[in-house]
Every structure is written in structure tokens, then in C-alpha cells.
C-alpha positions in Angstrom: -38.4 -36.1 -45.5 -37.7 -34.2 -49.0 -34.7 -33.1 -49.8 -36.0 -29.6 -49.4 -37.2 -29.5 -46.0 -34.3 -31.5 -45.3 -32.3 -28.9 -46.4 -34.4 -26.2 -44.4 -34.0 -28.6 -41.1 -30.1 -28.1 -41.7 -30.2 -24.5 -42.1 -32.1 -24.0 -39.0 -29.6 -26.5 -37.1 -26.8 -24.5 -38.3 -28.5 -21.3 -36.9 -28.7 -22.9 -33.8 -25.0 -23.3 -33.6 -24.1 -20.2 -35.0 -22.4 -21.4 -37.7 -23.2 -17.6 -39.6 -21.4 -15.9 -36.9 -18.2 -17.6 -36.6 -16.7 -14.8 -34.1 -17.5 -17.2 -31.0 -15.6 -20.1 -32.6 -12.3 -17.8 -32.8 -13.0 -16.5 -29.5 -12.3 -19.8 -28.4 -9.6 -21.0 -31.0 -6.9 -17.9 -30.4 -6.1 -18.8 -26.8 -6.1 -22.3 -27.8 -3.6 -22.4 -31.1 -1.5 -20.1 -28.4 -1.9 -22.8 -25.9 -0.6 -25.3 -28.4 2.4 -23.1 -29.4 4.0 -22.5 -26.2 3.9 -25.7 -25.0 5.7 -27.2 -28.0 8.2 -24.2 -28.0 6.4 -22.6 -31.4 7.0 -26.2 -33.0 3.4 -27.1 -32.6 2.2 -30.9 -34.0 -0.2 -30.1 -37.0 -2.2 -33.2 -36.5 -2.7 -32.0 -32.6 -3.7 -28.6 -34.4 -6.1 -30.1 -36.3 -8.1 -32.2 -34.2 -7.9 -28.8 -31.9 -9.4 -26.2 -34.5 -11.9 -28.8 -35.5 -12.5 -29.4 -31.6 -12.9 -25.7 -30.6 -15.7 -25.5 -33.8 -17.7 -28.2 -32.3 -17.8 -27.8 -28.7 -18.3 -24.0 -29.7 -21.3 -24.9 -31.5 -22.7 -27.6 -28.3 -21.9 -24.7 -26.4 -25.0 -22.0 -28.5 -27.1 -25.2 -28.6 -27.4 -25.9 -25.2 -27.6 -22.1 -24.2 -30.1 -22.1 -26.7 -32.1 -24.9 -25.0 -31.4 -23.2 -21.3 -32.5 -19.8 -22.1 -35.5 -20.7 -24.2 -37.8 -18.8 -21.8 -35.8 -15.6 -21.5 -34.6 -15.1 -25.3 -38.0 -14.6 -26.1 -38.2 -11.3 -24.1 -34.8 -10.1 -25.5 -35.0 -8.3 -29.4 -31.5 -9.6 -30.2 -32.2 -13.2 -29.7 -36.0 -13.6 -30.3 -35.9 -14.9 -34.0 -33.2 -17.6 -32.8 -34.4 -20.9 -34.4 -35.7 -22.5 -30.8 -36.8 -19.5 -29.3 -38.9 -19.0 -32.7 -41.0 -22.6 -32.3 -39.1 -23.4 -35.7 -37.5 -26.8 -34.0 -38.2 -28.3 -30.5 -36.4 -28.3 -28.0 -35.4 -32.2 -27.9 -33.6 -31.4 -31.2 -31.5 -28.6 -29.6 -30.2 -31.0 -26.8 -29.4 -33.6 -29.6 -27.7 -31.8 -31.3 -25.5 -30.2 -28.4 -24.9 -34.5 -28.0 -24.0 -34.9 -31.2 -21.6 -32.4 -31.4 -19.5 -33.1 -28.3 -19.3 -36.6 -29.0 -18.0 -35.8 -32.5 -15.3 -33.5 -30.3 -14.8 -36.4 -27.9 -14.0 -38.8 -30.8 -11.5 -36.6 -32.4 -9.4 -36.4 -29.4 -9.8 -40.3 -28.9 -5.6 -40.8 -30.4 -4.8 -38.2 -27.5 -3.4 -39.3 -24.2 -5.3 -39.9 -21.0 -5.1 -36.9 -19.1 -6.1 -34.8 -22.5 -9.4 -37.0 -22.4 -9.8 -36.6 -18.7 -9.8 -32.5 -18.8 -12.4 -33.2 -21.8 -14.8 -34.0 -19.3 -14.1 -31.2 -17.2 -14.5 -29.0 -20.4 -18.3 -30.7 -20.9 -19.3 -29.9 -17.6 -18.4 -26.5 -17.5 -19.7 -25.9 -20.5 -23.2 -27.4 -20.0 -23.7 -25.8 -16.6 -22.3 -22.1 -17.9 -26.2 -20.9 -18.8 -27.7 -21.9 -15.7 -24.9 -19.1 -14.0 -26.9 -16.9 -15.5 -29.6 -17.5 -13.2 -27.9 -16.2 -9.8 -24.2 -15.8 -9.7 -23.5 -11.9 -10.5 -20.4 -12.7 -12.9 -21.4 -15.2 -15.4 -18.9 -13.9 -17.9 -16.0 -15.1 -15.4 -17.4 -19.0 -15.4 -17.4 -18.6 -19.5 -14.2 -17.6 -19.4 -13.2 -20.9 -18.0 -15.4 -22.7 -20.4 -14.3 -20.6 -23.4 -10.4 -20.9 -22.1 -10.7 -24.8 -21.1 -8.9 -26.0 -24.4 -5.6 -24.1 -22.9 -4.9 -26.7 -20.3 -6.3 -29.4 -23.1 -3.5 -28.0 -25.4 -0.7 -28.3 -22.5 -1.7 -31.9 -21.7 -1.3 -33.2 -25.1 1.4 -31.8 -25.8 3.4 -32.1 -22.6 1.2 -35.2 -20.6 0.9 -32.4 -17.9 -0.6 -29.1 -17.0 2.2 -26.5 -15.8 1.3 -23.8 -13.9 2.1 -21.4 -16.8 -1.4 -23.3 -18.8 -3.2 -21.7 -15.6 -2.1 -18.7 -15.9 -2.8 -18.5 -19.7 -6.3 -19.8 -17.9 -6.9 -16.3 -15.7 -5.7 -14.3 -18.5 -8.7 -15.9 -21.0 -10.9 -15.0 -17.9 -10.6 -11.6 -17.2 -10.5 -11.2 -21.5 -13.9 -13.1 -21.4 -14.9 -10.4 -19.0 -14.0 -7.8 -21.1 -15.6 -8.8 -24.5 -18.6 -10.6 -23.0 -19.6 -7.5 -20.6 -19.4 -5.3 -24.0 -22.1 -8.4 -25.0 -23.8 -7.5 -21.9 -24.1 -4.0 -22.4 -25.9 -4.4 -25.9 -28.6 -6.3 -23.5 -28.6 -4.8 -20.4 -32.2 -3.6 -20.5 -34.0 -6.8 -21.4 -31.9 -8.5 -19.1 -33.0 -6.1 -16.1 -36.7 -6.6 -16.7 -36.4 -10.3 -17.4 -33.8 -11.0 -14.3 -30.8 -12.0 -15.8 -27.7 -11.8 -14.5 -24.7 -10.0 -16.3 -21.1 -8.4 -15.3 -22.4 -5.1 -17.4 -25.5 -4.7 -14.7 -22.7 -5.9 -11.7 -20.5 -3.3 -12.8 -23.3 -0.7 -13.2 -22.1 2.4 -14.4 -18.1 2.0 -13.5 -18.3 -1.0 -16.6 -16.2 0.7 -19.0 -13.6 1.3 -16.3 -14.2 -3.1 -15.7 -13.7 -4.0 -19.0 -10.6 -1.6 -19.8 -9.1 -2.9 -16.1 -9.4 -6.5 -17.2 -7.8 -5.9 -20.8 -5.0 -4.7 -18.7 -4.9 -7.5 -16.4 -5.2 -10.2 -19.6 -2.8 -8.4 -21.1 -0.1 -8.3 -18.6 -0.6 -12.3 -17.8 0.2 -13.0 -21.1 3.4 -10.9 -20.9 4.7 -12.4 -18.1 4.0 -16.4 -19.8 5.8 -15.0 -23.0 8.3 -13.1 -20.7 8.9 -16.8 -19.2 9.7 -18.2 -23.0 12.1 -15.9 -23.6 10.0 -14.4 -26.1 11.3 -11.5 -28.1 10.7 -8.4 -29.8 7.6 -10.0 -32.0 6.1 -11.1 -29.4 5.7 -7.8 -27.1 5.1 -5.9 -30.5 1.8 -8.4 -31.0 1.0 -7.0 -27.7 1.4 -3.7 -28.0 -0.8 -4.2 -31.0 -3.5 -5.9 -28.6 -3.1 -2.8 -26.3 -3.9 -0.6 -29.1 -7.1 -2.5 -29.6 -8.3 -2.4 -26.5 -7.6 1.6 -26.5 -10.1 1.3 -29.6 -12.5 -1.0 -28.0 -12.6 2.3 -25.2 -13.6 4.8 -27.4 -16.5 2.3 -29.0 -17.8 1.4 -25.8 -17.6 4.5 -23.5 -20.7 6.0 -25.1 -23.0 2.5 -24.3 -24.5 3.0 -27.7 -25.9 -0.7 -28.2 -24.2 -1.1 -31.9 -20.9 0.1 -30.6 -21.1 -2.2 -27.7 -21.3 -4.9 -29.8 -19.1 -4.0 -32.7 -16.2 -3.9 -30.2 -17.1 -7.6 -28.5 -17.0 -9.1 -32.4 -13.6 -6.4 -33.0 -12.0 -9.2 -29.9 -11.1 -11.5 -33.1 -8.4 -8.9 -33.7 -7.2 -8.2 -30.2 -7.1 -12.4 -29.9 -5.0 -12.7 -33.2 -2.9 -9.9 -32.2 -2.0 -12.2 -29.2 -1.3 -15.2 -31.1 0.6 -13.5 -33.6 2.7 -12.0 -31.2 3.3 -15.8 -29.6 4.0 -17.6 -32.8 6.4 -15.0 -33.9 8.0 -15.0 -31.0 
């Protein structure tokens, strides 16, 4: 192969996995650095950060590949995803699941100098990962199991830092659910027509019309998790302030989404990046 259709198969791969829409990648990294700084007491490793940004990039990008490869049927039917590379017939679909390999087991070596029980949850994190498309397909609140998957480097974080998983990690876990819920049902709602007449499940069509309401409830609820882990730390004044920043964003994200304009929808799930640096900000000042 040339050099220039080389260089075309690249492109297209990094389509695949997103890599021109990093806003899924931070989604994911946020609750992790914050993972990483409570459990060392805000005197994180910088190797262990590392090995976890670069982590949280790759599985990320598994993560769009192998969704890509699962919903290559429905994406089709759906104008915001028809042009994606697999969907399109630009690459097959055997290339898709390499790829997704590839990836994770460039993840899986990175975390090879971590201890056993960080390698252990690694596996968990795969599997949830890999199965969260097929949710899709019948359980009514798909955004809840990628919350797990998207929130799974939190407990990760905890066990290499401490060689355990306090209860505290889990909390931090529920709160990066019900946050899933809210930024992934303002996904949904962009989509919520194709994904009736295709027959895809989604929180936004669960919720119905009390959504707004669902996402705003589940800010709260995130939110006050959070609180009560720093509130634990003895964090400070910084810390509650990077909330109340948070709070304020949410309050923003309200007046985007209560409309259902499609555009706003989905201006306020990328605007999350904000609410999610808030957080951490809040915890490594703290």
C-alpha cells in the first residue's frame, strides 16, 4: 500500500475512534484524574497519571470502535451517524474489531507496572465496555450501564494508588452514573426520533416528556455524591466553590435543553467538559 492510501486508511481509523471529537475522552478522564487525587490525598504519582490519561484515550477510542462495529445496522438509519467511516462501507467491519483489540491491549500493556488488583478491575472495565452497545438493544436505561463503563477507571485509580477499593471509589462510581445520565440523555434527545423508528433504546425516550426534569434531578444527585466524598476529605472552601461552579453549569445546561431543540441538546452534552473540570478543579484545589 502507498503512502497515500495509507495515509487515508489512518484517517478513516481515526474517525472511527473519534479522535476529532475528543469530548468523549475527557468525559472519561475528569472523574478519573479526580479518582487519582483523592486517593493520594491531592499528592497524585505523575507516572500513575500518565499511564491513566493515556489509558482513558485508548480504551475511549476501543470503546467508539466497537460501538461502531455493534450498531452498524442501526447508524445507517440515524442522520447524525450515517457518514461514520463503517457505517459508510469506507472500512469493513473486521478492521473495526481489530482495531477495538489493538487499542485495549495497548491500554492493558500500559498498566502492566501496576499492581494485581489494578489489572484485575482492567478486566472488569473490558467487559463492560464491550457489552455496553448491546444494552442498547433491550434494557430501557443504557446510559446508566455507560456510566459504569465510562466511570470504571475510578475504582482502577483507587487500586493503584491504595491496593484497595474503599467504599468512598464507589460512591465516586454512582455519582459518574447518574452524571452519565444526565449528559448522555441530552445525547439521546438529539436522536430520539431515529431511535424510535429504528427501536433503540434510550433514557431520553424512558423518561418521555419529564426528561428535562431526569437530567436536572441526576445533576443534583451527582453533585451532592461528590460533596459528601470531598466533605469526607476535609475538603475546603475551593473545593465546594468548584461545585458551585458545576451547579451553575448544570443551571445552564437547563436553559439549553428545556426547549428539545436538537443543536441545543447537544451543545449542552459536549458543554459536560466544563461541568467535569469544574469538579476536578474543585478536588485538586481542595
Amino acid at each position: 500500500m502507498t503512502s497515500a492510501p495509507l495515509l487515508r486508511r489512518l484517517r478513516l481509523y481515526a474517525q472511527l475512534v473519534r479522535l476529532d471529537k475528543p469530548i468523549g475522552s475527557l468525559l472519561l478522564l475528569w472523574p478519573t484524574l479526580s479518582a487519582l487525587w483523592l486517593a493520594s490525598g491531592g499528592r497524585p504519582d505523575w507516572q500513575l497519571v500518565l499511564i491513566f490519561s493515556l489509558g482513558t484515550v485508548l480504551m475511549r477510542s476501543a470503546g467508539c470502535a466497537i460501538n461502531d462495529f455493534a450498531d452498524r445496522d442501526f447508524d445507517r438509519h440515524v442522520k447524525r451517524t450515517a457518514e461514520r467511516p463503517l457505517t459508510a462501507g469506507k472500512i469493513a467491519a473486521w478492521e473495526a474489531v481489530a482495531v477495538a483489540a489493538l487499542l485495549a491491549l495497548l491500554a492493558f500493556l500500559l498498566i502492566l507496572p501496576l499492581n494485581t488488583l489494578t489489572k484485575q478491575l482492567s478486566v472488569g472495565a473490558v467487559l463492560v465496555a464491550g457489552t455496553y452497545p448491546y444494552f442498547k438493544r433491550f434494557f430501557a436505561l443504557p446510559q446508566a450501564y455507560l456510566g459504569i463503563a465510562f466511570g470504571f477507571g475510578i475504582p482502577m485509580a483507587y487500586a493503584a494508588v491504595l491496593d484497595t477499593v474503599p467504599p468512598e471509589a464507589w460512591v465516586l462510581l454512582a455519582a459518574n452514573v447518574f452524571w452519565a445520565l444526565a449528559y448522555d440523555t441530552e445525547y439521546a434527545m438529539v436522536d430520539r426520533d431515529d431511535d424510535l423508528r429504528i427501536g433503540i433504546r434510550t433514557s431520553a425516550i424512558t423518561f418521555g416528556r419529564f426528561d428535562v426534569a431526569a437530567v436536572m434531578t441526576c445533576y443534583a444527585v451527582h453533585l451532592l455524591l461528590v460533596a459528601l466524598v470531598g466533605a469526607s476529605h476535609g475538603l475546603g472552601t475551593a473545593f465546594f466553590a468548584g461545585l458551585l461552579a458545576a451547579a451553575c453549569i448544570a443551571a445552564y445546561h437547563f436553559v439549553l435543553i428545556r426547549g428539545r431543540d436538537r443543536m441545543r441538546c447537544f451543545a449542552a452534552f459536549r458543554h459536560n467538559n466544563w461541568l467535569g473540570a469544574a469538579v476536578f478543579a474543585g478536588i485538586a484545589l481542595g
